[in-house]
N, C-alpha and C positions, 0 to 999 in steps of 0.2 A: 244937557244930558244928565246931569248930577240930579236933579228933582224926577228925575225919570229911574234910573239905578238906587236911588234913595228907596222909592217905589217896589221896586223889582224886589230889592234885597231884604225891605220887612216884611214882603208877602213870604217869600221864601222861607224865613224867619219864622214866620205866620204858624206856614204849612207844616213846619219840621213840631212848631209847639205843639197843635191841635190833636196830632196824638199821641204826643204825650200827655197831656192832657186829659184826653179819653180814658189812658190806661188807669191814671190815679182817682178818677172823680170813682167817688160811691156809689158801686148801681148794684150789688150784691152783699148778703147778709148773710153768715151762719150763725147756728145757734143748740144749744145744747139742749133735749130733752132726756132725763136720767127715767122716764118710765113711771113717775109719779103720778095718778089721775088728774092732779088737781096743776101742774106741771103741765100737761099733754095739754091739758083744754087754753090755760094762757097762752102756752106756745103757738099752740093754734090760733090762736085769735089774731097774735101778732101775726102770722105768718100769713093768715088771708089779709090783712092790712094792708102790710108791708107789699105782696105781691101787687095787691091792685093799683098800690102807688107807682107800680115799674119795677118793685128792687126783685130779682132774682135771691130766693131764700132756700137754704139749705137747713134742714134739722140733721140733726146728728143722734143717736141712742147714745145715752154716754153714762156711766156710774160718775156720783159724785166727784170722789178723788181725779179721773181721767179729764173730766168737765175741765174742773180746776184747773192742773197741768198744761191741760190745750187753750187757756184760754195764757197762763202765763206765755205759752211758747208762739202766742197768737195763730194758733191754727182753727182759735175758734174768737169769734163776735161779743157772742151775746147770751148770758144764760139767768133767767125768769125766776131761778128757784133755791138762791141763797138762804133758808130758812135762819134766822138766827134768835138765839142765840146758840144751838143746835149744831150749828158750825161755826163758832168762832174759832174756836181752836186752830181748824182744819185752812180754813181762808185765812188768819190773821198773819202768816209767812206773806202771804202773797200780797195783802193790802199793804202791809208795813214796808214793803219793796218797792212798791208801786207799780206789779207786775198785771194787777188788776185792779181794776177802777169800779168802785162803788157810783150807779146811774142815781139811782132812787129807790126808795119805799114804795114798793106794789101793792102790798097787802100788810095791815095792822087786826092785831086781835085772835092772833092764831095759836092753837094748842097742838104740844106734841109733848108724848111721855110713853109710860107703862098704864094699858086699860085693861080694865075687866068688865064684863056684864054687871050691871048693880044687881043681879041676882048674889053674884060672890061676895061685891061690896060688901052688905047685907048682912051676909056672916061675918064677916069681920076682917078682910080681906082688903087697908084703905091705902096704905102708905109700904116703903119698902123694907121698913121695920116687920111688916106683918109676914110677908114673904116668907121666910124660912120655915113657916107655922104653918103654910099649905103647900110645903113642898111635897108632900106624898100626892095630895089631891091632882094637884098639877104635875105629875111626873117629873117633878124637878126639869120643864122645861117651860122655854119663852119663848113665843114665834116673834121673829124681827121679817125684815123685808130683804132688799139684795144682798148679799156678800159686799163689803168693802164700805157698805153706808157708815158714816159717823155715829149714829144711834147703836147699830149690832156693835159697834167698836165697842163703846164705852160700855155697854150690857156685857160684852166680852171679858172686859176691865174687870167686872167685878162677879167674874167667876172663878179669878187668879186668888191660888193660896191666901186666907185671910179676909175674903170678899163677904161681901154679902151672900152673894150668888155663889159661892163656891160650891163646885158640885155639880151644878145647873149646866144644861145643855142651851146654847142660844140657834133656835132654828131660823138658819138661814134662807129665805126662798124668793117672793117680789112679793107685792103689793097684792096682787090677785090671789095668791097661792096664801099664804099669810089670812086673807078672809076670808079664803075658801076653807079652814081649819076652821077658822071664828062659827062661821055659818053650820060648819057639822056639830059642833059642841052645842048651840045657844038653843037651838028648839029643846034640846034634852035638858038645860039648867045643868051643864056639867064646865066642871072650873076649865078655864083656858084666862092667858094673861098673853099681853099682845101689845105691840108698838100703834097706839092710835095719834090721830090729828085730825085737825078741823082747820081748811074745810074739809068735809070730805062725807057724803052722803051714809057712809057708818054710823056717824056720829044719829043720822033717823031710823035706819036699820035695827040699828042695838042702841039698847037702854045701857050706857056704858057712865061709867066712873073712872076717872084717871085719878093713878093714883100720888099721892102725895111722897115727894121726896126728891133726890138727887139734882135737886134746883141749880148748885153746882154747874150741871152740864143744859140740862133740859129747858132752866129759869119756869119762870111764868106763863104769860101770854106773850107773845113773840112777834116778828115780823117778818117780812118776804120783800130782799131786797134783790132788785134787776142791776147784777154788776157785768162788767166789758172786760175785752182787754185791756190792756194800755195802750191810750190815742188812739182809739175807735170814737170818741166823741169830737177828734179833732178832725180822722178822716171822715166819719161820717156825720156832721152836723144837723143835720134834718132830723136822722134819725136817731139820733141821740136826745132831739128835740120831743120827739114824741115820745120815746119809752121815757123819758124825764115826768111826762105827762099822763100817763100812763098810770090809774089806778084802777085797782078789783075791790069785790066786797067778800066777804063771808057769804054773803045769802047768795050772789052772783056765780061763785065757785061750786057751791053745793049745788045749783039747778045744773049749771052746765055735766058737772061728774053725773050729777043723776042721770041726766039724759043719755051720757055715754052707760053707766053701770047699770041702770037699772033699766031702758028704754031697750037698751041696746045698739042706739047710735052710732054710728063712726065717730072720730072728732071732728071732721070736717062739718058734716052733720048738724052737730047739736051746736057749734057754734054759731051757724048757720041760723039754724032756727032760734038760738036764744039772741042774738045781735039782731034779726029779724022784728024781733017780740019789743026787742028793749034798745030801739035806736040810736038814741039820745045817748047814751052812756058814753058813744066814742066822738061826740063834738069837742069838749076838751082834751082829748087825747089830741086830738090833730089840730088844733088852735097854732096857729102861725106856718104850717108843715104844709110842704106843699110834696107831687108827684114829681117823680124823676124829668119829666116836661119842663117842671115847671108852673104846671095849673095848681090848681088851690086843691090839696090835697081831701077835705073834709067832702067835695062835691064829687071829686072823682073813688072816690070809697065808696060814697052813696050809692052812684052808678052802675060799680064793680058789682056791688054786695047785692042791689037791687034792693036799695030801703028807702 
């Protein structure tokens, strides 16, 4: 009777594990999109991936600062669009805690600052020294992008008694609204100054020059690093596998935003059709990654995607 109860009592055992089991394994992902084009389309891409593998994926609309927060309080996964140096400031509480986890490097070679048309260049309009010498042309203001972004902060910064920008209004609105000014000034050649980056389909739009200065906050050429909460790479190992693997290019970013900005695409869409066009680009993304099954992750994307 004892190799029989021995029997009984680890199946029991068994059955009490299996769901709990179930509860903990990885089969769902959230993930923050702040609104950014070049943001939306990454996100996107993971998020067709991610679904065809099995995971159940949720985006979130989030401003930067909230991203952050929710990712410390782990109510959020996974967010695409750590510009740095841009936000070191803003992230370095969190990474020095270890409340969030740096995945990898997405994208290398990226610009953000203060632009203008090289029409204004031109005149003499190069660095933020020059600034105060077209503040009448420019209404003593500077279109930024949403309320609470890091960039409006620091242009905020140096509107306080003593600034460069003292005086200057920083317009706050999004990324559409913000080019949607660009776009009414530029046919005329009339001065407008603005928060630009690359990638970002603008950069073919407008003949643009960014300008020189506040290295300090903005630096150089910069990167796009995909950070986690803390122990989202221990609960989710697959998937922590692949955004690891996981790179974009400049030219990759600009076709996809075009297709949304200028085509007029959804994102589902364009990503749709640019993964379609350029297949190959997600074999090393999923090198070793398999579907929530179980199958070999790269064939069943194929299948999904229909490539």
């Amino acid at each position: 009777m004892k190799p029989v109860l021995t029997i009984l009592l680890a199946g029991a055992a068994l059955s009490v594990a299996l769901p709990a089991m179930a509860q903990t394994q990885c089969t769902s992902v959230s993930m923050s999109d702040v609104g950014w084009t070049d943001i939306t389309a990454t996100t996107e891409v993971t998020r067709q991936i991610l679904e065809a593998l099995g995971y159940d994926v949720e985006v979130n609309v989030l401003g930067v600062p909230v991203t952050f927060a929710s990712l410390e309080q782990g109510d959020l996964d996974v967010f695409l669009g750590n510009w740095m140096p841009s936000q070191e400031s803003a992230i370095r509480p969190y990474l020095e805690t270890g409340r969030i986890e740096t995945i990898t490097t997405n994208l290398e070679g990226t610009k953000y600052n203060l632009a203008v048309p090289t029409y204004l260049a031109e005149q003499g309009l190069k660095t933020y020294e020059d600034l105060p010498e077209f503040a009448e042309p420019l209404d003593h203001r500077i279109y930024g992008i949403e309320p609470g972004n890091e960039g409006n902060e620091y242009l905020i910064s140096l509107t306080e008694p003593g600034g460069i920008l003292e005086g200057w209004e920083i317009v706050q609105s999004s990324e559409q609204g913000m080019l949607a000014q660009v776009g009414r000034f530029y046919p005329r050649e009339e001065p407008v100054v603005f928060l630009g980056w690359e990638p970002h389909p603008m950069n073919a739009s407008f003949d643009l020059t960014y300008l020189e200065g506040a290295q300090e906050f903005f630096g150089g050429e910069g990167i796009v690093n995909t950070i986690s909460r803390a122990g989202f790479a221990e609960d989710c190992p697959n998937v922590a596998r692949f955004l690891s693997q996981q790179r974009f290019t400049l030219q990759m970013e600009n076709e996809m935003m075009g297709l949304i900005l200028e085509d007029g695409m959804t994102p589902e869409d364009a990503v749709l059709d640019w993964i379609g066009r350029n297949p190959a680009v997600i074999e090393p993304w999923l090198e070793g990654v398999t579907a929530v099954d179980g199958a070999e992750g790269l064939t069943v994307v194929e299948e999904a995607l229909d490539l």
